[in-house]
KOLFI-33366 format. One line per 5 residues: number of its first residue (from 1); for each residue x, y, z of C-alpha. Coordinates in nm, 3 decimals. Each point is the difference from the previous one (the first is absolute). Layout:
<rs>
NUM	X Y Z; ...
</rs>
This chain:
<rs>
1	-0.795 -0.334 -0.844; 0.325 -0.076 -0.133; 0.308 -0.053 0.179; 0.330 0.178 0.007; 0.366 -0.145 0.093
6	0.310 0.182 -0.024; 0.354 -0.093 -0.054; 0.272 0.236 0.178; 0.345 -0.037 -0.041; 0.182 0.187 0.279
11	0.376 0.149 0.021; 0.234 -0.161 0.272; 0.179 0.281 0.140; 0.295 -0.008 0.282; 0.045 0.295 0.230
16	0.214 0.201 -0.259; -0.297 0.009 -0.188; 0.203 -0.277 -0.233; -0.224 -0.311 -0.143; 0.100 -0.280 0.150
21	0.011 -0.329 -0.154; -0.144 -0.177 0.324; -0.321 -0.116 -0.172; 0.102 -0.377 -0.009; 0.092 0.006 0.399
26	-0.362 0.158 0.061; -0.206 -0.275 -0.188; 0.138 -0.258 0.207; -0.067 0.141 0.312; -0.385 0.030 -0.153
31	-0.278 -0.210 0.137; -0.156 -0.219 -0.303; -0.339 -0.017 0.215; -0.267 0.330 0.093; -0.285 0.125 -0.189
36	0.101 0.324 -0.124; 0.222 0.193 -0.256; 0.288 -0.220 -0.108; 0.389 0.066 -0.110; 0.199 -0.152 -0.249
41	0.336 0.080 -0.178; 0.109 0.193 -0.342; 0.256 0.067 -0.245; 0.231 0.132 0.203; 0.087 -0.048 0.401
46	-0.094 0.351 0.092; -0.322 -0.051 -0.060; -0.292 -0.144 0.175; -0.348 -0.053 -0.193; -0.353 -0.006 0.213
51	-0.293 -0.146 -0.140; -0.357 0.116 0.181; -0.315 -0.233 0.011; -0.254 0.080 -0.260; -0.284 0.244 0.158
56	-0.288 0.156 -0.098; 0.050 0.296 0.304; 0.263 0.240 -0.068; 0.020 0.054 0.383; 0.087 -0.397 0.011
61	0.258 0.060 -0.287; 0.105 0.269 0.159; 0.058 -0.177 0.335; 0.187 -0.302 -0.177; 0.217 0.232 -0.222
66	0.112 0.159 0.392; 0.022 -0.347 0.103; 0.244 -0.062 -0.245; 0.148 0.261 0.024; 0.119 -0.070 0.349
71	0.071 -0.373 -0.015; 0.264 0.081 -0.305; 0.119 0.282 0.270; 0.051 -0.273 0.261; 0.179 -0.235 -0.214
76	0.210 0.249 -0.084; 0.027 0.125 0.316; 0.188 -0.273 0.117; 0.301 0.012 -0.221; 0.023 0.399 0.080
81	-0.199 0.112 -0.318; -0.341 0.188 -0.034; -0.227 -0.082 -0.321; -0.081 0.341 -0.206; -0.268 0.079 -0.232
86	0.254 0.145 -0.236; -0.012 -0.084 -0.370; 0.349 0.051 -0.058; 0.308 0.052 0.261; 0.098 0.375 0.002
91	0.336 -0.109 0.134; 0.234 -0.191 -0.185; -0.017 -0.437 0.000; 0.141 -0.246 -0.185; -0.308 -0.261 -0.016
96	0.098 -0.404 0.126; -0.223 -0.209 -0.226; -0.212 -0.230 0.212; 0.096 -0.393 -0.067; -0.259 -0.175 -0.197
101	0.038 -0.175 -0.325; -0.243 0.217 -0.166; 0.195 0.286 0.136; 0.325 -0.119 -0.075; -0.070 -0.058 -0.380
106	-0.174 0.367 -0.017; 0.373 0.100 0.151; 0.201 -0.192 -0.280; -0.222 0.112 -0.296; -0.133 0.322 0.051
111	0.325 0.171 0.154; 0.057 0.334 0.114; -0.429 -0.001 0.003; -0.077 -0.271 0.226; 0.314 0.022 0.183
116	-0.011 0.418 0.046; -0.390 0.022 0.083; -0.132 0.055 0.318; -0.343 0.165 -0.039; -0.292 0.025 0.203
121	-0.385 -0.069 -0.156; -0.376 0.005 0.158; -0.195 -0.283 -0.181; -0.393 0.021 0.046; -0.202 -0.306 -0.068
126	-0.434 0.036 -0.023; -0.144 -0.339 -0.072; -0.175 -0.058 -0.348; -0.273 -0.264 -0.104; 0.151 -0.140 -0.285
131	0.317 0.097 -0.237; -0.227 0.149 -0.286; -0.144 0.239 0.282; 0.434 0.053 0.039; 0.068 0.040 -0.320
136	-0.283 0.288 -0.042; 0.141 0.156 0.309; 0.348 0.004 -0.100; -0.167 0.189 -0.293; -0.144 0.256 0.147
141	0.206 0.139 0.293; 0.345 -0.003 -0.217; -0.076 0.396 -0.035; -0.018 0.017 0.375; 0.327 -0.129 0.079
146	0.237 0.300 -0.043; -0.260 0.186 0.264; 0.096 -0.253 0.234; 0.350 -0.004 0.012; -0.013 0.413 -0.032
151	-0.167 -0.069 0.386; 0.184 -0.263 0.122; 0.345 0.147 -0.102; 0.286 -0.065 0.296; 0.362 -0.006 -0.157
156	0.128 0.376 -0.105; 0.298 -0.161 0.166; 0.280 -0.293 -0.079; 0.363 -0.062 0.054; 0.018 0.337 0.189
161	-0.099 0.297 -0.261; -0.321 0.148 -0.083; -0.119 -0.204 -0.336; -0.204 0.262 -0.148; -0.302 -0.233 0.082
166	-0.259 -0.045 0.199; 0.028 -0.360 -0.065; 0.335 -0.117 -0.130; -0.138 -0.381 0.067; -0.201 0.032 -0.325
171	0.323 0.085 -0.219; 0.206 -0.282 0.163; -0.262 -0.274 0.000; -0.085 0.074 -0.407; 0.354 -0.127 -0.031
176	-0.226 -0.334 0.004; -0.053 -0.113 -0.347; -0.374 -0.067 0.046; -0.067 0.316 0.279; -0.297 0.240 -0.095
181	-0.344 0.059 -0.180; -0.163 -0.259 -0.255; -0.263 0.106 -0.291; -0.308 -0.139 -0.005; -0.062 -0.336 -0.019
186	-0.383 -0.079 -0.037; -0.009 -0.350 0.071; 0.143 -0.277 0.219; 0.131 -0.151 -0.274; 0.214 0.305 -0.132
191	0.128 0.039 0.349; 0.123 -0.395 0.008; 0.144 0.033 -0.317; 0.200 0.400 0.115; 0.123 -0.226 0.289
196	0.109 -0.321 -0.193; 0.157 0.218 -0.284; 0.197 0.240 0.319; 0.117 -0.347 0.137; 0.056 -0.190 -0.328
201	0.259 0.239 -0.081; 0.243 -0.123 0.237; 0.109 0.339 0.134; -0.169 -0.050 0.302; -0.015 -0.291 0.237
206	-0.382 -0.050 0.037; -0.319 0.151 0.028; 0.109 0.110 0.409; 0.207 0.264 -0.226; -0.315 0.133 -0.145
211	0.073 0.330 0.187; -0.299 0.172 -0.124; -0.162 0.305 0.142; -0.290 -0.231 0.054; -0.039 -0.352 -0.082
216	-0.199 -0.286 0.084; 0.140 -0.192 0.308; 0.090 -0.389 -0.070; -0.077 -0.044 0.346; -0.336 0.117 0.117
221	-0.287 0.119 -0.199; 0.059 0.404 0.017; 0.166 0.290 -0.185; 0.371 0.032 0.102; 0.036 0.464 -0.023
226	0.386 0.001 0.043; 0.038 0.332 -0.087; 0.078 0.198 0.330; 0.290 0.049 0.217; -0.005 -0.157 0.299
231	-0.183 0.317 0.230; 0.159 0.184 0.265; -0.309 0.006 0.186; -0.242 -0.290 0.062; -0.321 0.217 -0.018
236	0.132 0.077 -0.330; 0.024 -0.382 -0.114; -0.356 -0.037 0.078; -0.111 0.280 -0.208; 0.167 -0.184 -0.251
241	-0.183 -0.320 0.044; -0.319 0.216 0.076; 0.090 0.155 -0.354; 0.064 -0.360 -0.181; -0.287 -0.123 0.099
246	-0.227 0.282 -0.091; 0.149 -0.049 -0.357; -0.052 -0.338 -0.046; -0.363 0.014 0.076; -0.076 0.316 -0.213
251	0.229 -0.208 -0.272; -0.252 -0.288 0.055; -0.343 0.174 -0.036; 0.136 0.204 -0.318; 0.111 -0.348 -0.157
256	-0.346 -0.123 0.077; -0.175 0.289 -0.167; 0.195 -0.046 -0.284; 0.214 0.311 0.045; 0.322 -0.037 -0.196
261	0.346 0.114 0.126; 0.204 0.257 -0.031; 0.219 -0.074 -0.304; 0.298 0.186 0.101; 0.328 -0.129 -0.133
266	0.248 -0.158 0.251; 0.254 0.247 -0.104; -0.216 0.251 0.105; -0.046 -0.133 0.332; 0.368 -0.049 0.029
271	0.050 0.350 -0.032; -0.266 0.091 0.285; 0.170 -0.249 0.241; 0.339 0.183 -0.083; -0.136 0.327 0.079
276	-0.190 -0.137 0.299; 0.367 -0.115 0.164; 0.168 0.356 -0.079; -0.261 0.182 0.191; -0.251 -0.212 0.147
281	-0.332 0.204 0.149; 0.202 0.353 -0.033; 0.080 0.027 -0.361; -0.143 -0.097 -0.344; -0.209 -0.310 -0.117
286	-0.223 -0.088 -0.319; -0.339 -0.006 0.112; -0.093 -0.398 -0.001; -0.289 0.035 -0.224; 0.116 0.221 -0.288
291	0.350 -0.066 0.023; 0.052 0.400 -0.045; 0.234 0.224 0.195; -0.123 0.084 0.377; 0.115 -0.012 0.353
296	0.011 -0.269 0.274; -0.298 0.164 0.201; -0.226 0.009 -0.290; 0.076 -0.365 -0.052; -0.010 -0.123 0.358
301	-0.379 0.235 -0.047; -0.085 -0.196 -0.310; 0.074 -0.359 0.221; -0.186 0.104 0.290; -0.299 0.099 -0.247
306	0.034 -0.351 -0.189; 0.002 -0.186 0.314; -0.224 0.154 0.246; -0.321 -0.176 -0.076; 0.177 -0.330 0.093
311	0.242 0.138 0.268; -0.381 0.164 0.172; -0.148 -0.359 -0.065; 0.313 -0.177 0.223; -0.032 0.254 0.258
316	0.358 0.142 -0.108; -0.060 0.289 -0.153; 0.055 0.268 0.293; 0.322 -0.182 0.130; 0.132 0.015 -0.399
321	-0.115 0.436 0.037; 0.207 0.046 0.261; 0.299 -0.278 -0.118; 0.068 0.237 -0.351; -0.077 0.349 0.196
326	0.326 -0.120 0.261; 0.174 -0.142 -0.324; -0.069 0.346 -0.220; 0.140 0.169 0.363; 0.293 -0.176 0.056
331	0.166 -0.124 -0.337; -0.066 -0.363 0.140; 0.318 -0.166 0.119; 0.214 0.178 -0.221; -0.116 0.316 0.135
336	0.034 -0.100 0.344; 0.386 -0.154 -0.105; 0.081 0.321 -0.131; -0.184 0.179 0.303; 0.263 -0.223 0.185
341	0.313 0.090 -0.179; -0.092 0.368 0.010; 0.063 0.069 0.354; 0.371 -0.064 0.022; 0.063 -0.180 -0.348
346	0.099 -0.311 0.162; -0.108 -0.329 -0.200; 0.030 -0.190 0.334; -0.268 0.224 0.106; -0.227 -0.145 -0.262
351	0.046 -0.352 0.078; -0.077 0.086 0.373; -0.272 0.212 -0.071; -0.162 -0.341 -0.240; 0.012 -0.226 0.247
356	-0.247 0.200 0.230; -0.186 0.052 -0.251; -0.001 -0.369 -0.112; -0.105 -0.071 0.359; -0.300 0.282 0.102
361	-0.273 -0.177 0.062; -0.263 0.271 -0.090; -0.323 -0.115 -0.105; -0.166 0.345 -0.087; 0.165 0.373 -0.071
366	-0.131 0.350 0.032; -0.301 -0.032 -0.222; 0.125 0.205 -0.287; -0.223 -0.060 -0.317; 0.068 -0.018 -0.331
371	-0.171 0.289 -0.079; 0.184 0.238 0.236; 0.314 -0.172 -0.097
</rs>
């Protein structure tokens, strides 16, 4: 079976419900040694990044992604901040860039864009066999994409007003020049050649600013789905990876058959991804297959239908029912921010209300299903 990781980069929060640029001070009170999920720096100091282990369970990757949760927490903890699932900071910040030379030429050349983001992603790794069996999986879950950040939306909320979206973190991070969906490729060739022509150009640094929706990793043999907002909840993360998974194996036997795919324009899929950050599960979304006109619950349908087989085979496929049926429910974590807000229209409120949620350690819900959903 193939194995999952997942990347989370977590909000530092102080307790205003501020971010707080206390990241560097964590990391060097963090032990180097132990055996489970790890923690490393980002872009900016208010920011914390945890990296799981590569399973095949989703109970183990659910038990590391807790893990991490906490020892970020900890850190944290000890410089009087908590670390937030958030995706963006519904309170106001002014971002303190972290110092690395990588970081610090991003800061002098990319201006108000390196310097002004502060955005929170979920990267999902599955292992693949070889980079033509990438390539044709890149190629076939591209239509998928915009169904996955329509269920893993978590910022309606940044810099203290109500954005409009469910996740503003998809407008601010296509400020990147190289952020979104890719067209087909076909071969391993074409996709060297997209990559040396993105870097040749000279607007970007290197191929680490390849911020595809999905990419092949340059360091470990898997799929790199970057896609999703970081998620509120950590049942909901795995139900991501459960979902990732599931499409890179039904990717794999269709390229095997010989079953071309989907030739939908990147433009296309641009617009779906738009739509899926306005409104994520409650609105509007093109269905993934035809590209037509539909809503998010007949597209999250159409993704459970695609991936089933696979997500049955991995022993996943009840814990993904009941994943989408709370999702559907409860807007994801935009829904639940916006459940937050509600009661007294206090952004503090949401900030306090994201850190327990960050933090429940839940491994199962009320057994709602899909179906009933």
């Amino acid at each position: 079976m193939r194995t999952v990781g997942v990347e989370e980069e977590l909000l530092l929060v102080d307790a205003r419900g501020v971010a707080a640029p206390v990241a560097p001070l964590a990391l060097a009170d963090a032990s180097p040694d132990g055996d489970g999920p790890t923690v490393s720096a980002e872009i900016q100091q208010e920011m914390l990044e945890i990296q799981t282990r590569p399973h095949s369970s989703m109970i183990a990757l659910l038990a590391d992604i807790v893990a991490g949760r906490d020892l970020a927490d900890r850190l944290a903890a000890r410089h009087g901040a908590r670390a937030a699932a958030l995706a963006m900071s519904p309170l106001r910040l002014r971002p303190h860039p972290t110092a690395d030379p990588r970081y610090e030429r991003m800061m002098e050349r990319y201006g108000l864009t390196a310097r002004g983001t502060l955005v929170c992603g979920c990267h999902v790794h599955v292992g693949i066999a070889s980079r033509e069996e990438g390539v044709a999986v890149l190629d076939r879950i591209r239509t998928w994409l915009p169904v996955l950040l329509a269920l893993t939306t978590n910022s309606p909320y940044a810099g203290g007003i109500d954005t409009g979206h469910a996740s503003y973190r998809f407008v601010v991070w296509h400020q990147w020049q190289s952020a979104g969906p890719t067209d087909l490729f076909g071969s391993v060739e074409a996709y060297d050649r997209f990559e040396s022509l993105l870097v040749d150009t000279g607007v970007i640094l290197d191929s680490g600013m390849l911020y595809l929706d999905a990419r092949l990793s340059h360091k470990q043999p898997t799929i790199e789905v970057r896609v999703a907002d970081v998620c509120l909840d950590a049942r909901d993360t795995v139900v991501l990876a459960a979902l990732v998974r599931a499409l890179v194996e039904t990717a794999v036997t269709a390229w095997r058959a010989g079953v071309p795919p989907i030739p939908m324009p990147s433009a296309a899929l641009r617009l779906a991804e738009w739509q899926a950050s306005l409104t994520g599960v409650s609105g509007r979304l093109p269905h993934p297959v035809t590209g037509m006109g539909g809503t998010a619950v007949d597209a999250v349908a159409a993704l459970l239908s695609h991936t089933a087989p696979e997500l049955d085979r991995a022993g996943d496929l009840a814990l993904v029912r009941r994943g989408l049926a709370r999702i559907l429910r409860t807007g994801g974590g935009a829904g639940r921010q916006r459940l937050a807000f509600a009661r007294r229209g206090r952004m503090r409120d949401v900030v306090e209300a994201a850190v327990a949620a960050t933090h429940e350690q839940s491994e199962d819900d009320d057994g709602d299903d899909l179906d009933a959903a």
